[in-house]
N, C-alpha and C positions, 0 to 999 in steps of 0.2 A: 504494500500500500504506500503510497507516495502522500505526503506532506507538508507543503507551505509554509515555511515560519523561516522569520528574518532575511525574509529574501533569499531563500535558499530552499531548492528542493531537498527534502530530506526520507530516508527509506524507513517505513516505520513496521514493527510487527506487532500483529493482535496474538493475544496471549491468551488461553483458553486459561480460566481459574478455575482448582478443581476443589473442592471441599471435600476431605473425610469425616464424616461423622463416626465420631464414636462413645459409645457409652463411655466406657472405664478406659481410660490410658494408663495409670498406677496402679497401685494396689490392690486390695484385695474387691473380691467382685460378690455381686445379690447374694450367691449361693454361699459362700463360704460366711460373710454374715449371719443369714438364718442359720446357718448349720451351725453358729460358733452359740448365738443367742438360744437356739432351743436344748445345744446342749447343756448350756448354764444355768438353764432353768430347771434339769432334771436331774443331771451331774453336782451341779457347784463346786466345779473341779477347773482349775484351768489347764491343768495338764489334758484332760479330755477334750475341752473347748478347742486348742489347737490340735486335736489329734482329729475332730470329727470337722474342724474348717479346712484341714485339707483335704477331705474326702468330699467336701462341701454337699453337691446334692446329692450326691449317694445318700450320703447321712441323711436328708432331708428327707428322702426319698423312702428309706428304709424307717426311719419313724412314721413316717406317714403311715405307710401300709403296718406294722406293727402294736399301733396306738388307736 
Protein backbone atom coordinates (compact mmCIF):
# COMPACT_ATOMS: atom_id res chain seq x y z
CA UNK A 1 0.00 0.00 0.00
CA UNK A 2 1.44 3.32 -0.97
CA UNK A 3 1.23 6.41 1.33
CA UNK A 4 1.53 10.37 1.13
CA UNK A 5 3.18 12.12 3.91
CA UNK A 6 5.62 14.85 3.80
CA UNK A 7 5.96 14.85 0.38
CA UNK A 8 7.02 11.79 -0.02
CA UNK A 9 5.60 8.54 -1.35
CA UNK A 10 6.06 6.11 1.23
CA UNK A 11 5.54 1.97 1.24
CA UNK A 12 3.38 1.19 4.00
CA UNK A 13 2.19 -2.48 5.45
CA UNK A 14 -1.25 -3.58 7.08
CA UNK A 15 -0.69 -5.77 9.95
CA UNK A 16 -3.39 -8.20 10.69
CA UNK A 17 -3.79 -8.20 14.91
CA UNK A 18 -4.26 -11.40 16.21
CA UNK A 19 -5.61 -11.75 19.95
CA UNK A 20 -5.32 -14.86 22.05
CA UNK A 21 -7.64 -15.22 24.52
CA UNK A 22 -7.04 -17.15 27.21
CA UNK A 23 -8.55 -18.16 30.46
CA UNK A 24 -5.51 -18.92 32.95
CA UNK A 25 -1.98 -17.95 31.76
CA UNK A 26 -0.22 -18.75 35.44
CA UNK A 27 -1.15 -20.61 37.99
CA UNK A 28 -3.14 -22.81 39.06
CA UNK A 29 -6.58 -23.44 37.05
CA UNK A 30 -10.80 -24.01 38.01
CA UNK A 31 -10.16 -27.62 38.64
CA UNK A 32 -7.31 -27.88 40.96
CA UNK A 33 -9.17 -25.20 43.08
CA UNK A 34 -12.26 -27.05 43.64
CA UNK A 35 -10.38 -30.04 44.18
CA UNK A 36 -7.99 -28.33 46.79
CA UNK A 37 -11.37 -26.56 48.57
CA UNK A 38 -13.54 -29.78 48.73
CA UNK A 39 -10.68 -31.51 49.89
CA UNK A 40 -10.33 -29.04 52.98
CA UNK A 41 -13.58 -29.21 53.66
CA UNK A 42 -13.55 -33.15 54.22
CA UNK A 43 -9.65 -33.67 54.98
CA UNK A 44 -8.60 -30.45 56.90
CA UNK A 45 -5.26 -31.60 55.83
CA UNK A 46 -3.16 -29.70 53.64
CA UNK A 47 -0.96 -32.39 52.87
CA UNK A 48 -4.06 -33.90 51.08
CA UNK A 49 -5.38 -30.59 49.69
CA UNK A 50 -2.01 -30.49 47.52
CA UNK A 51 -2.07 -34.11 46.94
CA UNK A 52 -5.91 -34.01 45.52
CA UNK A 53 -5.02 -30.29 43.60
CA UNK A 54 -2.81 -32.01 41.43
CA UNK A 55 -5.15 -34.61 40.40
CA UNK A 56 -7.53 -31.79 40.33
CA UNK A 57 -10.61 -33.12 38.45
CA UNK A 58 -10.05 -36.55 38.85
CA UNK A 59 -10.42 -35.67 42.54
CA UNK A 60 -13.58 -33.65 41.65
CA UNK A 61 -14.77 -36.20 39.80
CA UNK A 62 -14.23 -39.00 41.88
CA UNK A 63 -16.17 -37.31 44.87
CA UNK A 64 -18.79 -36.57 42.89
CA UNK A 65 -19.61 -39.82 41.97
CA UNK A 66 -18.62 -41.24 45.50
CA UNK A 67 -20.71 -38.70 47.80
Amino acid sequence: MLRWQDGEVKRTKKVKKVEHKTVVKNGIGFGSVLAITISWSVHHSIIWAIIHGCFSWLYVVYYAITR
